[in-house]
C-alpha positions as CSV (number, residue, x, y, z in Angstrom):
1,X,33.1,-15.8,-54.1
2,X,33.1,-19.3,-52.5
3,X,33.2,-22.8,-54.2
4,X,32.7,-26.2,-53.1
5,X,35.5,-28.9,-52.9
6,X,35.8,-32.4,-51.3
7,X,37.8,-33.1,-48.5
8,X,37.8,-35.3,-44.9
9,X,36.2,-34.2,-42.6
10,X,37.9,-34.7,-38.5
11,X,37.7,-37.1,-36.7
12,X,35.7,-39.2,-38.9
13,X,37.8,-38.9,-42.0
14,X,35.3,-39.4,-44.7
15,X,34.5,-37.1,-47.5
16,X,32.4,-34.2,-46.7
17,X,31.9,-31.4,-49.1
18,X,33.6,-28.4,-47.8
19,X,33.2,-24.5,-48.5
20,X,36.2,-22.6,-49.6
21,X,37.0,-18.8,-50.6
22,X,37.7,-19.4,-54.1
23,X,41.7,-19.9,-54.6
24,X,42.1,-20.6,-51.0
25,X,43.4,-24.2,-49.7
26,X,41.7,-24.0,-46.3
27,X,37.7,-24.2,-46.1
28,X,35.8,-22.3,-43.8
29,X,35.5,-24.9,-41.2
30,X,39.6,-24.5,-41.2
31,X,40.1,-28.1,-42.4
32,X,42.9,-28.4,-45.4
33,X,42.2,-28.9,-48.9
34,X,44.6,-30.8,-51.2
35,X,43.6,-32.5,-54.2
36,X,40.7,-35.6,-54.1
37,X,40.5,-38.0,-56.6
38,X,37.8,-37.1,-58.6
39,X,36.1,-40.4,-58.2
40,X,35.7,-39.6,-54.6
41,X,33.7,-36.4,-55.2
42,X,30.9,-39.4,-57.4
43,X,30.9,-41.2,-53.8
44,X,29.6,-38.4,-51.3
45,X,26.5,-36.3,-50.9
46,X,27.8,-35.1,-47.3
47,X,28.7,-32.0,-46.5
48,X,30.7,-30.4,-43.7
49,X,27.8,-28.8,-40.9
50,X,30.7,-26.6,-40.0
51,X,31.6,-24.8,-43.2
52,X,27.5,-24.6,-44.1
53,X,27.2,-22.9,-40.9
54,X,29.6,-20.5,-41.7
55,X,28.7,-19.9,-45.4
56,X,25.0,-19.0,-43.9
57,X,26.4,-16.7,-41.6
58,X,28.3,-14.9,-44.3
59,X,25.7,-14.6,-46.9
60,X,23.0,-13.5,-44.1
61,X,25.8,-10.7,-43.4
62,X,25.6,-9.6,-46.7
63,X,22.0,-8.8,-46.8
């Protein structure tokens, strides 16, 4: 199972929604995840390209 957290993405460092393994502090696109003030997850509707790549790829292994 995967969730969704915000973090910064590199080397703009602003706040991309990233895909995670649930319980796991590194997203897919290997970028580290430590805590975001809430507020900053009410200020973005990006998300990281890498980590949605990879989350397609996984769920169109599956099938």
């Amino acid at each position: 199972m995967y969730e969704m957290h915000v973090g910064i993405t590199t080397p703009d460092g602003v706040f991309v929604w990233h895909v995670a393994p649930v319980g796991n502090p590194t997203a897919l696109c290997g970028q580290s995840l430590h805590g975001v003030p809430t507020e900053e997850r009410d200020r973005t509707d990006r998300h990281c390209a890498s980590c949605m790549h990879s989350f397609q790829e996984l769920m169109n292994d599956r099938n």
